[in-house]
N, C-alpha and C positions, 0 to 999 in steps of 0.2 A: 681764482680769477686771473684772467690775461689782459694784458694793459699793452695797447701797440702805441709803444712811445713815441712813433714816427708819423701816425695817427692824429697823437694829441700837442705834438708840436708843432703841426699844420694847422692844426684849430687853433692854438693859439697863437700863432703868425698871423692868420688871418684875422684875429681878435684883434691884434694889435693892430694890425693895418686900420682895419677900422679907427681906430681910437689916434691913430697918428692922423690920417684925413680931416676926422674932427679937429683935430687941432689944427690943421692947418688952413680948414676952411672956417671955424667960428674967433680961431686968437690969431690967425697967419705969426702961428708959431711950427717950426719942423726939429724934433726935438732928434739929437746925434749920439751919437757913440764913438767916442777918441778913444786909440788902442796904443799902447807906447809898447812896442817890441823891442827888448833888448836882447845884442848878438844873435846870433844864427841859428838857432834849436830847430831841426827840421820841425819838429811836435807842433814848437809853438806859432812855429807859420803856418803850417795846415790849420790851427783853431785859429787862428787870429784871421785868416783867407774865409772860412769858413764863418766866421762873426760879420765880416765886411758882407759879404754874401748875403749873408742873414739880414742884416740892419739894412743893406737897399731893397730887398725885398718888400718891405712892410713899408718903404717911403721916407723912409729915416736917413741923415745925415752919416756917411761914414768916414771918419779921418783915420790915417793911421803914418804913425812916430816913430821912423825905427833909430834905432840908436846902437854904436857900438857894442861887443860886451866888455870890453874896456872902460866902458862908461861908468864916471863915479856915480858914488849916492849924491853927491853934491848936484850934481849936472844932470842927474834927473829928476832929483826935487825940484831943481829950476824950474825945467821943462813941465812939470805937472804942475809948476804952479803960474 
C-alpha cells in the first residue's frame, strides 16, 4: 500500500483549520505556536520558515525567537519561560 504523505498532510491542515475556526468562533480563543531558533543552522530555518508557514495556514498564531548560538542554557530557559 502507498500512502501520499503530502496527500494526507493537507487533510489534516484542513482538519485543523477547521478545529482552529471553532475555537475561535465558539471560545474566541486562537491557539499559536512560538518557535525559539537558536544560531544559524540553515536546516533549522527552512523547518522553522516552513512551521510558520504551516501554523498561518490553518489560522493559527505564529511567533518566532531567534537567539544567538552563543546563547546560554541559562538565557534560554529564561526565554522559554
Amino acid at each position: 500500500m502507498n500512502i501520499d504523505g503530502k496527500a494526507v498532510a493537507q487533510e489534516l491542515r484542513q482538519s485543523l483549520a477547521i478545529e482552529v475556526k471553532q475555537l475561535q468562533d465558539e471560545r474566541d480563543i486562537t491557539p499559536g505556536l512560538t518557535v525559539i531558533l537558536v544560531g544559524e543552522d540553515p536546516a533549522s530555518q527552512v523547518y522553522v520558515r516552513n512551521k510558520v508557514r504551516q501554523t498561518e495556514e490553518v489560522g493559527m498564531i505564529s511567533n518566532e525567537i531567534r537567539m544567538p548560538a552563543e546563547t546560554s542554557q541559562e538565557a534560554l530557559l529564561a526565554e522559554i519561560a
